[in-house]
C-alpha positions as a Python dict, from the first residue, in 0.01 Angstrom:
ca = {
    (1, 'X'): (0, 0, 0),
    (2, 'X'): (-107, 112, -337),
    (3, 'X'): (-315, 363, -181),
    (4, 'X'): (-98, 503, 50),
    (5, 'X'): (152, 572, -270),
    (6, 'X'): (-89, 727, -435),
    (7, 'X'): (-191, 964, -143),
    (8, 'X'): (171, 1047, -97),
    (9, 'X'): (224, 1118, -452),
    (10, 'X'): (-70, 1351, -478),
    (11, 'X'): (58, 1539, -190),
    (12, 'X'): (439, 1558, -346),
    (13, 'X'): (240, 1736, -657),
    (14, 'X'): (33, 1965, -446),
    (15, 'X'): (366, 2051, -295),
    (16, 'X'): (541, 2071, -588),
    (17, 'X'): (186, 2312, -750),
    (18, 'X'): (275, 2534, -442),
    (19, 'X'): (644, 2527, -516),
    (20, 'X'): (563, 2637, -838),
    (21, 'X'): (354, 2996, -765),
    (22, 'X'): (640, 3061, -500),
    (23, 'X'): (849, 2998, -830),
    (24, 'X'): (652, 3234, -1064),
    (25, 'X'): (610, 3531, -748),
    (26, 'X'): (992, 3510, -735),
    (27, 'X'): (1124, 3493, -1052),
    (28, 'X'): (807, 3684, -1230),
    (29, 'X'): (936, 3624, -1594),
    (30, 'X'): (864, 3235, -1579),
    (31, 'X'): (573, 3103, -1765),
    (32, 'X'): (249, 3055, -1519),
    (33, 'X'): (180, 2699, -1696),
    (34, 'X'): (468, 2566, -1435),
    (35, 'X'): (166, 2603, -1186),
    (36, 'X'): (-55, 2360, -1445),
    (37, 'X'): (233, 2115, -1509),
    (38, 'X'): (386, 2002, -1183),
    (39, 'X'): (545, 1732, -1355),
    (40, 'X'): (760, 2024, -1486),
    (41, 'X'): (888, 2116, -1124),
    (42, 'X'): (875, 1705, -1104),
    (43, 'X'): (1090, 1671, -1393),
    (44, 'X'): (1407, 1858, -1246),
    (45, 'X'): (1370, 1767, -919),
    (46, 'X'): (1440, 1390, -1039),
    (47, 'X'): (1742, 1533, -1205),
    (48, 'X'): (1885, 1706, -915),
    (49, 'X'): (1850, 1368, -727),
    (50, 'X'): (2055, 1221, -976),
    (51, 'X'): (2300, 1507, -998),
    (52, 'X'): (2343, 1471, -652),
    (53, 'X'): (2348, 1043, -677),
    (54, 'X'): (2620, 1122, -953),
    (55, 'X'): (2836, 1311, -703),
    (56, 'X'): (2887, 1059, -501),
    (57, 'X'): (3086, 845, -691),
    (58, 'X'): (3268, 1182, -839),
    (59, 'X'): (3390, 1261, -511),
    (60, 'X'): (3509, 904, -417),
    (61, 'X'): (3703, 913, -783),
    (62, 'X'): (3833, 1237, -696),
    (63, 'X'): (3920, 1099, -286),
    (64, 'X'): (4075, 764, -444),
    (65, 'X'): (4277, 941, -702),
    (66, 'X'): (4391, 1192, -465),
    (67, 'X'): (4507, 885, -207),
    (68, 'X'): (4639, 618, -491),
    (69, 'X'): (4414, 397, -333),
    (70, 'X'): (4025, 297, -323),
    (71, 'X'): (3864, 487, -78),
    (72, 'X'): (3485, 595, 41),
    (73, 'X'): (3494, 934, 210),
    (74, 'X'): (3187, 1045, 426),
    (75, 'X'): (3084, 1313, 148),
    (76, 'X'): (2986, 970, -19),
    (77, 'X'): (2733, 875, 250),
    (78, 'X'): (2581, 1195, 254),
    (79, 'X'): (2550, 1220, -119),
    (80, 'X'): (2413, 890, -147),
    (81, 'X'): (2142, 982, 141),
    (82, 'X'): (2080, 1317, -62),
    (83, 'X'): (2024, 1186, -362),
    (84, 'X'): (1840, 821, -250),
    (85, 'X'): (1589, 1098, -48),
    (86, 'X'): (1500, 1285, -362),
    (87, 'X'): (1534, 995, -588),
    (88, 'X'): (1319, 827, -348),
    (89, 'X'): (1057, 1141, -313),
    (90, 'X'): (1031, 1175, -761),
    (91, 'X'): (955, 750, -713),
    (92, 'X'): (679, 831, -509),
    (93, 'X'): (522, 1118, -759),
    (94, 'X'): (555, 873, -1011),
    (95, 'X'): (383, 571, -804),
    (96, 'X'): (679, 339, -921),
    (97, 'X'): (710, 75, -730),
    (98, 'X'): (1008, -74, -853),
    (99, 'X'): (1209, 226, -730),
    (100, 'X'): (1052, 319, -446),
    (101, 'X'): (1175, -32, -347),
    (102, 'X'): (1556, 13, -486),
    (103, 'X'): (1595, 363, -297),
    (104, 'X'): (1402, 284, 48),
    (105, 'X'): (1630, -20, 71),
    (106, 'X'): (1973, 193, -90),
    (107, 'X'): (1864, 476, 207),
    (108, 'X'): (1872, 217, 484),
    (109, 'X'): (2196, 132, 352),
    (110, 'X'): (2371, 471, 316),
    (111, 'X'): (2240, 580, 673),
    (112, 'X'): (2352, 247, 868),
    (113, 'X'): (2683, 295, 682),
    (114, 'X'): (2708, 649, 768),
    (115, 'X'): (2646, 544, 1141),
    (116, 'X'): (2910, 247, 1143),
    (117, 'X'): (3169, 504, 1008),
    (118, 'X'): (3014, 735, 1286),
    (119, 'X'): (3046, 532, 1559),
    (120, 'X'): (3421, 451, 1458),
    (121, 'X'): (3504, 800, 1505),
    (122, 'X'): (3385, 815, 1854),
    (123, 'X'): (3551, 430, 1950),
    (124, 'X'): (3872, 627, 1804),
    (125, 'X'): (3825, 956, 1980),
    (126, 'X'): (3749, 764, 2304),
    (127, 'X'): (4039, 579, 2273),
    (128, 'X'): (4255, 867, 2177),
    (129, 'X'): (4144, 1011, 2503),
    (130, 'X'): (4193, 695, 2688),
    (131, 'X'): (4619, 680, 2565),
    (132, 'X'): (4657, 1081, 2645),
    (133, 'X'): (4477, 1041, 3026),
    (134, 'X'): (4713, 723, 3075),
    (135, 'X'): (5019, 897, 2953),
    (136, 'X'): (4998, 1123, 3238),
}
């Protein structure tokens, strides 16, 4: 297992080495030591998974606040699968374990939750359809 993180985090630098020269071609004024410290690139990356982790609850305040009453809109779900993916992803580069762990398991969460509230919609469209066809 140990070596299969560490083959996936070499790969998530080498992507993030690449990610830096695309970086440097664009936007020609940034220093070309971003190509010899990925952990640069690394670095914000982890901290626009937690931007968009963060989000997530600032839109359910915002939803709640708006309604008076506690309440989990889907822009929550996808948030939380946004940021668990890149939280999950900066883990990996950093090989820890502990993390990897706590944002596999938080993904599986967000994306069975985001199918239960998917699969109400359709029971509810279906059975929308099913009172208009009977009305007629």
């Amino acid at each position: 297992m140990a070596e299969m993180i560490a083959s996936l985090s070499h790969i998530i630098e080498q992507a993030a080495i690449s990610f830096a020269w695309l970086l440097i071609t664009v936007f020609p004024f940034l220093p070309e030591t971003l190509v010899e410290h990925p952990e640069t690139i690394m670095i914000v990356i982890g901290f626009g998974g937690q931007f968009l982790f963060a989000m997530r609850f600032i839109i359910q305040w915002i939803t709640s606040e708006r309604e008076q009453k506690s309440v989990i809109p889907i822009a929550f779900w996808y948030f939380s699968i946004g940021g668990g993916a890149v939280l999950l992803l900066y883990a990996i580069w950093r090989q820890d374990p502990v993390i990897i762990c706590g944002q596999g398991l938080g993904l599986f969460i967000y994306l069975r939750n985001l199918y239960f509230v998917s699969r109400e919609r359709r029971i509810s469209i279906s059975d929308a359809d099913d009172d208009i066809s009977s009305e007629k």
